[in-house]
C-alpha positions in Angstrom: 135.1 86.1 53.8 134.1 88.1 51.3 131.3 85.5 50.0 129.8 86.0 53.3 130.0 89.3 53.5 128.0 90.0 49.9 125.6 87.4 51.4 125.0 89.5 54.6 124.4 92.4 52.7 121.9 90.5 50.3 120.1 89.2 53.1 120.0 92.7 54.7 118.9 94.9 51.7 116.1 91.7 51.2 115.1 92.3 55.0 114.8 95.9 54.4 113.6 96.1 51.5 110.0 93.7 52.3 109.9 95.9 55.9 109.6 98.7 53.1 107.0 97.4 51.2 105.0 96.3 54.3 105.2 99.8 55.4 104.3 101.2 52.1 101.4 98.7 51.9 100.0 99.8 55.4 100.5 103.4 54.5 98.2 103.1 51.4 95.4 101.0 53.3 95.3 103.9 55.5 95.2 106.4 53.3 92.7 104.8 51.1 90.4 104.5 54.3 90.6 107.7 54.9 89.7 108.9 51.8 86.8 106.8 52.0 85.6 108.0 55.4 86.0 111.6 54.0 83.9 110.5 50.6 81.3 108.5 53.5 81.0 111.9 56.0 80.3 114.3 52.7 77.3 113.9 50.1 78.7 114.0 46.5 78.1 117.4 45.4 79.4 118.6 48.7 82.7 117.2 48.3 82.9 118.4 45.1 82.3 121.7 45.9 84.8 121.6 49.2 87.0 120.4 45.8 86.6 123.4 43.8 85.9 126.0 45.9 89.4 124.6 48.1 87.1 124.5 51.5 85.4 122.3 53.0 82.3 123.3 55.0 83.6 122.7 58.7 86.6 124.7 57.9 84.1 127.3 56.1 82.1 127.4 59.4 85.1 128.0 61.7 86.2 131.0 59.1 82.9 132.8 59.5 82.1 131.4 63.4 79.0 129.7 62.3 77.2 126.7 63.8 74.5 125.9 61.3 73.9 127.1 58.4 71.3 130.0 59.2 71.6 132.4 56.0 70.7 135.4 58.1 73.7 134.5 60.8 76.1 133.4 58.0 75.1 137.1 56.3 76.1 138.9 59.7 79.2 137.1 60.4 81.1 137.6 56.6 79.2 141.7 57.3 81.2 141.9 59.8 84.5 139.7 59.0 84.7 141.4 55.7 84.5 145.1 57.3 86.6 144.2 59.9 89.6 142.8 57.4 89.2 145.8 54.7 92.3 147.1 53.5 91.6 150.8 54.1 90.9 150.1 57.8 94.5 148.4 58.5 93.0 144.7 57.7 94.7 142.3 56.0 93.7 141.5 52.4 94.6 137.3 53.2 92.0 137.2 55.7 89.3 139.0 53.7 89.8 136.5 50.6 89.6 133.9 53.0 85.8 135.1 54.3 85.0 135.3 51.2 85.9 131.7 49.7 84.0 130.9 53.7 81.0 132.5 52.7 81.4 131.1 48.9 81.0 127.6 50.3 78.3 128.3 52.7 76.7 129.4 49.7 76.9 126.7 47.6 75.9 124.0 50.8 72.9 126.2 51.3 72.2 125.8 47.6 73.1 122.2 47.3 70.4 121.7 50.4 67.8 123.8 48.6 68.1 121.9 45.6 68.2 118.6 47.6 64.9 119.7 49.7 63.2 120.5 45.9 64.4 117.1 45.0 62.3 115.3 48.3 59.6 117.7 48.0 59.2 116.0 44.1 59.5 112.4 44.8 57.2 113.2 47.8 54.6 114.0 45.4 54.9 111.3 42.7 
């Protein structure tokens, strides 16, 4: 009895055990595509600003209520935000390094497009 009883255990922890790995297997597939979809939707220097400054421009955009990036619009909107969240007027000092890192990426895209325009503008020419 007890022979079959270490076998039913053996072929349980085996049955368990390869449902694990299957699992673990899709799980990394999945992640993996999703990184690659993320790596797909953003240019390179982009992503590797979302990477440094810790957000990405969609969520930058939602911070400061922005659609495009218009400088003049982004420029009101953190005005605003960043008057609105000052200490000294009961605001919460969270929220105003949070505009700030917005408008810190919003920045850097505009930049990254300014230098990517300069970039067309001189293969254009040659």
């Amino acid at each position: 009895q007890a022979k079959y009883l270490a076998q039913i255990i053996l072929v349980g922890a085996q049955v368990v055990g390869r449902a694990f790995m299957r699992a673990l297997r899709q799980e990394f597939a999945a992640s993996r595509a999703a990184a690659d979809a993320r790596g797909r939707s953003e240019r390179p220097q982009s992503a590797a600003a979302s990477r440094i400054i810790g957000i990405s421009l969609q969520e930058a955009q939602q911070i400061l209520n922005v659609s495009s990036l218009n400088p003049e619009e982004i420029q009101k909107n953190y005005d605003h935000l960043f008057k609105v969240n000052d200490k000294s007027v009961g605001g919460s000092f969270y929220l105003q390094s949070k505009v700030v890192r917005a408008k810190e990426r919003l920045d850097e895209e505009l930049r990254i497009q300014a230098k990517g325009d300069k970039e067309k503008e001189r293969k254009a020419e040659t």
